[in-house]
One Martini backbone bead per residue (centre of mass of N, CA, C, O) as a GRO file, in nm:
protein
  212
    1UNK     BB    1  -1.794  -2.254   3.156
    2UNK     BB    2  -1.721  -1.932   3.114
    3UNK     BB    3  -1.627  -1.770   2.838
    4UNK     BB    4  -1.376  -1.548   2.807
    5UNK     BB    5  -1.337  -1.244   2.646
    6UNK     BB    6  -1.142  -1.108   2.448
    7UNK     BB    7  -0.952  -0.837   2.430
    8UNK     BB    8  -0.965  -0.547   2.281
    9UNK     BB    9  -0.776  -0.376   2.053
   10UNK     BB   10  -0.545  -0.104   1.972
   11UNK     BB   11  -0.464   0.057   1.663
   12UNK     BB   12  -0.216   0.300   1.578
   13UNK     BB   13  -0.144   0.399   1.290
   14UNK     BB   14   0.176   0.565   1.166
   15UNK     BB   15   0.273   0.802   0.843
   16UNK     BB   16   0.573   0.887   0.689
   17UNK     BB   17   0.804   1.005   0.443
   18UNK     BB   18   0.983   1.167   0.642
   19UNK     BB   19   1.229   1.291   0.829
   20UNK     BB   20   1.090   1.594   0.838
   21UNK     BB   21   0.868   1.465   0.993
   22UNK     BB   22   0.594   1.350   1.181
   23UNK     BB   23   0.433   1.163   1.457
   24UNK     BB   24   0.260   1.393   1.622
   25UNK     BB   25  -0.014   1.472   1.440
   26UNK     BB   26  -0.123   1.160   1.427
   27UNK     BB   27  -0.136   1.104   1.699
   28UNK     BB   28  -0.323   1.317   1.839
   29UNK     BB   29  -0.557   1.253   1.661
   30UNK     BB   30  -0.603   0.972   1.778
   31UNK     BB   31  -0.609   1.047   2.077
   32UNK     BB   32  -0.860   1.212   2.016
   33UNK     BB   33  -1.038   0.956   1.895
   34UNK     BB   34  -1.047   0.811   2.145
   35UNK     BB   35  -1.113   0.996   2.406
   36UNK     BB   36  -1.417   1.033   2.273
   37UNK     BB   37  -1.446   0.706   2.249
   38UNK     BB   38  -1.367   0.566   2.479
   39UNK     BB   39  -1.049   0.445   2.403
   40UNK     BB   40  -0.760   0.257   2.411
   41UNK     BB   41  -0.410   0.265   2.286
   42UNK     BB   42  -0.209   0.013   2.283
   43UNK     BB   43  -0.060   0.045   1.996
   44UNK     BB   44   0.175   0.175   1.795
   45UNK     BB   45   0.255   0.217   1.428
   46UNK     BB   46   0.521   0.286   1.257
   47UNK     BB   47   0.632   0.503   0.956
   48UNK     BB   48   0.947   0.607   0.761
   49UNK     BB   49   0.769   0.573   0.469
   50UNK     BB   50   0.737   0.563   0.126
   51UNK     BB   51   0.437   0.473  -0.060
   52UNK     BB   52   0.612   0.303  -0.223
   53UNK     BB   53   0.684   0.101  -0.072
   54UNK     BB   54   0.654  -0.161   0.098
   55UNK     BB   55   0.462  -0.333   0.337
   56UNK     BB   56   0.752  -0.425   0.508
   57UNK     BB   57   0.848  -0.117   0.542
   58UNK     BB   58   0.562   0.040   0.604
   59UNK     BB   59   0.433  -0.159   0.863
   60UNK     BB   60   0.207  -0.352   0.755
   61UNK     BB   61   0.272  -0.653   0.808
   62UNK     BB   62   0.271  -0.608   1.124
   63UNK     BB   63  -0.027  -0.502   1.165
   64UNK     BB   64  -0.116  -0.807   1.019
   65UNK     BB   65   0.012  -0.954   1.260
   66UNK     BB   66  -0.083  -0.826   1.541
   67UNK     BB   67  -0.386  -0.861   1.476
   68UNK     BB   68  -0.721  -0.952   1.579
   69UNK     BB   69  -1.031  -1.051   1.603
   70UNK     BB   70  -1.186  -0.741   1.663
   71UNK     BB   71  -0.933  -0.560   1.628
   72UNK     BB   72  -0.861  -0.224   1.596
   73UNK     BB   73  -0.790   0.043   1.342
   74UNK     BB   74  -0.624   0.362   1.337
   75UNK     BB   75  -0.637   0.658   1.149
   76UNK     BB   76  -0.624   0.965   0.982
   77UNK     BB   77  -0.599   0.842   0.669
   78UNK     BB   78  -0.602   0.678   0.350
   79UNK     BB   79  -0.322   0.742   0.268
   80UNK     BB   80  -0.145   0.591   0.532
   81UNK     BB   81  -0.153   0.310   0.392
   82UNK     BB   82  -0.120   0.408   0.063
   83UNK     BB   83  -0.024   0.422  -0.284
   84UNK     BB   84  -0.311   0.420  -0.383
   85UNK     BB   85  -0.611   0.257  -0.418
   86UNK     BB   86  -0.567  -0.018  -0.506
   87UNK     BB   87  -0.413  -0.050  -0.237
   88UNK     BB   88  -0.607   0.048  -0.015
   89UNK     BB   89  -0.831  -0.175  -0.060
   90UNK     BB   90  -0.680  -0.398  -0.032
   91UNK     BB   91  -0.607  -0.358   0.292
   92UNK     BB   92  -0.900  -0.333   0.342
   93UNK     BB   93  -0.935  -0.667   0.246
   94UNK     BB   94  -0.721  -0.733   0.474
   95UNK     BB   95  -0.863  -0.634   0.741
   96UNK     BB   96  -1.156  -0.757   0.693
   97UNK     BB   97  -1.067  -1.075   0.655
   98UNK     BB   98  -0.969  -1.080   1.007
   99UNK     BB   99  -1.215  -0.908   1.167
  100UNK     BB  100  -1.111  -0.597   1.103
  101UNK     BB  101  -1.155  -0.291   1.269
  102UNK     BB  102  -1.188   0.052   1.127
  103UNK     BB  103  -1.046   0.355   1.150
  104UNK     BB  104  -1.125   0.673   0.946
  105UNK     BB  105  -1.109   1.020   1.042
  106UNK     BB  106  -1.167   1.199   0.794
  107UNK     BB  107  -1.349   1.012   0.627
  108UNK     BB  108  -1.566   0.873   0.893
  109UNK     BB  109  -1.471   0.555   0.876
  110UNK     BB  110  -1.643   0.246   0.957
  111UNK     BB  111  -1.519  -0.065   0.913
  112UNK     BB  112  -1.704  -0.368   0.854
  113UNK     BB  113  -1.797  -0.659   0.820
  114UNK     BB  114  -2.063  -0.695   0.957
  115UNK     BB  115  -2.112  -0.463   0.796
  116UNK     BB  116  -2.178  -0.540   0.454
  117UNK     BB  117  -2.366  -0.360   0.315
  118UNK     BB  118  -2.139  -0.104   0.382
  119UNK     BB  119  -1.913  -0.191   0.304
  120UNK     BB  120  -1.928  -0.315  -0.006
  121UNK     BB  121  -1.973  -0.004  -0.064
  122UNK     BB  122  -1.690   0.120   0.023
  123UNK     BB  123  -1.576   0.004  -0.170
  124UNK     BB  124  -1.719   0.017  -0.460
  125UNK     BB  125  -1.617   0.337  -0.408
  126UNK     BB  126  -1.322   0.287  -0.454
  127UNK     BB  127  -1.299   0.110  -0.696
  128UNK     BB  128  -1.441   0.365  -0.857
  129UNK     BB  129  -1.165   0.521  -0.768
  130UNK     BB  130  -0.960   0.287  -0.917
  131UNK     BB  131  -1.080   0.358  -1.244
  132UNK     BB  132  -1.031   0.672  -1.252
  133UNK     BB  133  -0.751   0.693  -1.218
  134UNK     BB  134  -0.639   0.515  -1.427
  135UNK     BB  135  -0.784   0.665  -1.676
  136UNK     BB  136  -0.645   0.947  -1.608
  137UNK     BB  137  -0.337   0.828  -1.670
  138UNK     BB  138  -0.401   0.744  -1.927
  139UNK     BB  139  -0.483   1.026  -2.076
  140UNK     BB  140  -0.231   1.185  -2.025
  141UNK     BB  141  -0.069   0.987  -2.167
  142UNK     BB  142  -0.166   1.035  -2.442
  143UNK     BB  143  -0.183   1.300  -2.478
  144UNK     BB  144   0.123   1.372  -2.465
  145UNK     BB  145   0.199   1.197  -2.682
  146UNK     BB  146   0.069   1.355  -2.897
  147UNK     BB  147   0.211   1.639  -2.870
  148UNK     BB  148   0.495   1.528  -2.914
  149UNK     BB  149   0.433   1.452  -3.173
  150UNK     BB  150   0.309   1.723  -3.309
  151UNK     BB  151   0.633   1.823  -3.224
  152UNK     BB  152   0.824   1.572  -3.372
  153UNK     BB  153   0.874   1.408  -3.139
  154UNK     BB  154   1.030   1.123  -3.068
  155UNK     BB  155   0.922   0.787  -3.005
  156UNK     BB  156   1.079   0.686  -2.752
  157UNK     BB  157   1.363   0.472  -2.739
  158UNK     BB  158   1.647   0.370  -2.717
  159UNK     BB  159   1.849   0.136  -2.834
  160UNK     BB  160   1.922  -0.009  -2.534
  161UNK     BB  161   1.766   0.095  -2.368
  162UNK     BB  162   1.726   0.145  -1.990
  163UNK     BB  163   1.486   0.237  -1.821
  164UNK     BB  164   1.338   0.360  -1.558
  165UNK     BB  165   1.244   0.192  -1.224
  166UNK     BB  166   1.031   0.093  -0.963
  167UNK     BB  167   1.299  -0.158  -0.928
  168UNK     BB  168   1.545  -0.009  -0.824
  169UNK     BB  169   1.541  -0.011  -0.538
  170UNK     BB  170   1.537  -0.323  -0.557
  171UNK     BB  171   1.779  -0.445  -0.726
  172UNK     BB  172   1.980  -0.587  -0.511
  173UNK     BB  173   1.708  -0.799  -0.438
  174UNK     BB  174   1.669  -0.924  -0.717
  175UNK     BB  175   1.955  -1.015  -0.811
  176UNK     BB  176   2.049  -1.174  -0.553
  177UNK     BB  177   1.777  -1.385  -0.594
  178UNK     BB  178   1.798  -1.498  -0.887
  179UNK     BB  179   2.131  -1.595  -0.832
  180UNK     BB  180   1.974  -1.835  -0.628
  181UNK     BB  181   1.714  -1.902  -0.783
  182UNK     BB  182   1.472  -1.739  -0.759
  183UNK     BB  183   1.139  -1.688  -0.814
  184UNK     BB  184   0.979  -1.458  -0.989
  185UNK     BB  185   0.748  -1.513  -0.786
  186UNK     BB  186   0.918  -1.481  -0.516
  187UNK     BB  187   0.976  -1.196  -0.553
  188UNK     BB  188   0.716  -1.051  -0.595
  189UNK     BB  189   0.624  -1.165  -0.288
  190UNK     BB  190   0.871  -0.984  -0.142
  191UNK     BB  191   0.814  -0.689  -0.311
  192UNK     BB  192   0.557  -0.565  -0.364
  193UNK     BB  193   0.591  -0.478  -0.678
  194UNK     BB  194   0.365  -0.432  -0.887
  195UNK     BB  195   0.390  -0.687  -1.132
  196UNK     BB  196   0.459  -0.982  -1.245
  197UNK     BB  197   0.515  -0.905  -1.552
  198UNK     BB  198   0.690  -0.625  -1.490
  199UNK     BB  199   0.914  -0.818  -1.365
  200UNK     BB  200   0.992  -1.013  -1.595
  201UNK     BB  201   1.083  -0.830  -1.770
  202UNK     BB  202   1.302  -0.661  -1.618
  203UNK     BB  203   1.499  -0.931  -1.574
  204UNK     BB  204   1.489  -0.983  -1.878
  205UNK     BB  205   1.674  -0.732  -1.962
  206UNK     BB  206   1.909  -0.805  -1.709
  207UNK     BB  207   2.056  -1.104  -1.692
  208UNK     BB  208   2.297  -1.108  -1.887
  209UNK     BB  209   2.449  -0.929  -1.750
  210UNK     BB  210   2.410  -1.102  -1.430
  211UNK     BB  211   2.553  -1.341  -1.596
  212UNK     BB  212   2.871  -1.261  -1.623
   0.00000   0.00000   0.00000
């Protein structure tokens, strides 16, 4: 008996920042280049969430959690996956991980893991372009300070303060889920935002407090 083949699916994933954004022109993108190339798209995946936020907000985790091997996932452009170039690789080689193929309309890109030659090629590409974002952050960053300090201004915080931190946002799960005694590698694993380092920093400043 022959075994028949899995129907592929088509997935377009379509993210907006904000309330005022509408996903009605990426949509049309991914549609009006699904009917070029002659295949219909089976289900579309949306996200009204700034790129800030965590992959499972973004319904980034729904969409790796929907497609299986063989099947194509669209997007309109590669800003719309990823909050940095380094969040886009880390997707990107989560979803070639999958056995899935990425098709990216703006940047002309047909990512596929069977085409190792080339995929592994424009990964090494974004690398380089995440390894330059990196590099230019980092002079901005010391520009500034150096600024700064020659124009006299006190470099540094006030001590006992606690600046604003990209964990903010998720402050009250991360404390919620601390005083449950959940570690903080679990914690980090459940809100996917930074580093584990930066995070255990960040707790580790605020403990005495949330255990008064």
């Amino acid at each position: 008996m022959v075994k028949q083949r899995k129907k592929v699916a088509h997935f377009g994933y379509i993210r907006v920042s904000t309330d005022k954004q509408t996903t009605d022109n990426q949509k049309l993108v991914i549609l009006e280049y699904s009917q070029k190339n002659k295949f219909i798209i089976d289900r579309f995946i949306e996200s009204n969430s700034s790129s800030s936020k965590t992959h499972d907000k973004r319904n980034i985790n729904l969409l790796m959690d929907s497609v299986k091997i063989d099947d194509v996932i669209i997007i309109s452009e590669l800003s719309r996956i990823g909050r940095s170039v380094s969040d886009v690789i880390f997707i990107i080689n989560s979803i070639l991980e999958k056995g899935v193929i990425l098709h990216v309309i703006k940047e002309n890109l047909i990512i596929d893991k069977k085409n190792d030659a080339f995929s592994n090629f424009q990964i090494a590409i974004f690398s380089a372009f995440g390894e330059l974002e990196k590099n230019i952050i980092s002079q901005r960053t010391t520009e500034a300070l150096r600024s700064r300090k020659l124009k006299g201004i006190k470099l540094g915080k006030p001590k006992g303060v606690i600046q604003s931190s990209i964990y903010d946002n998720e402050l009250d799960t991360i404390k919620k889920l601390f005083l449950m005694d959940v570690s903080i590698k679990k914690i980090y694993e459940k809100i996917e935002i930074g580093t584990y380092q930066s995070l255990y920093k960040y707790i580790t400043k605020r403990k005495k407090e949330w255990l008064k």
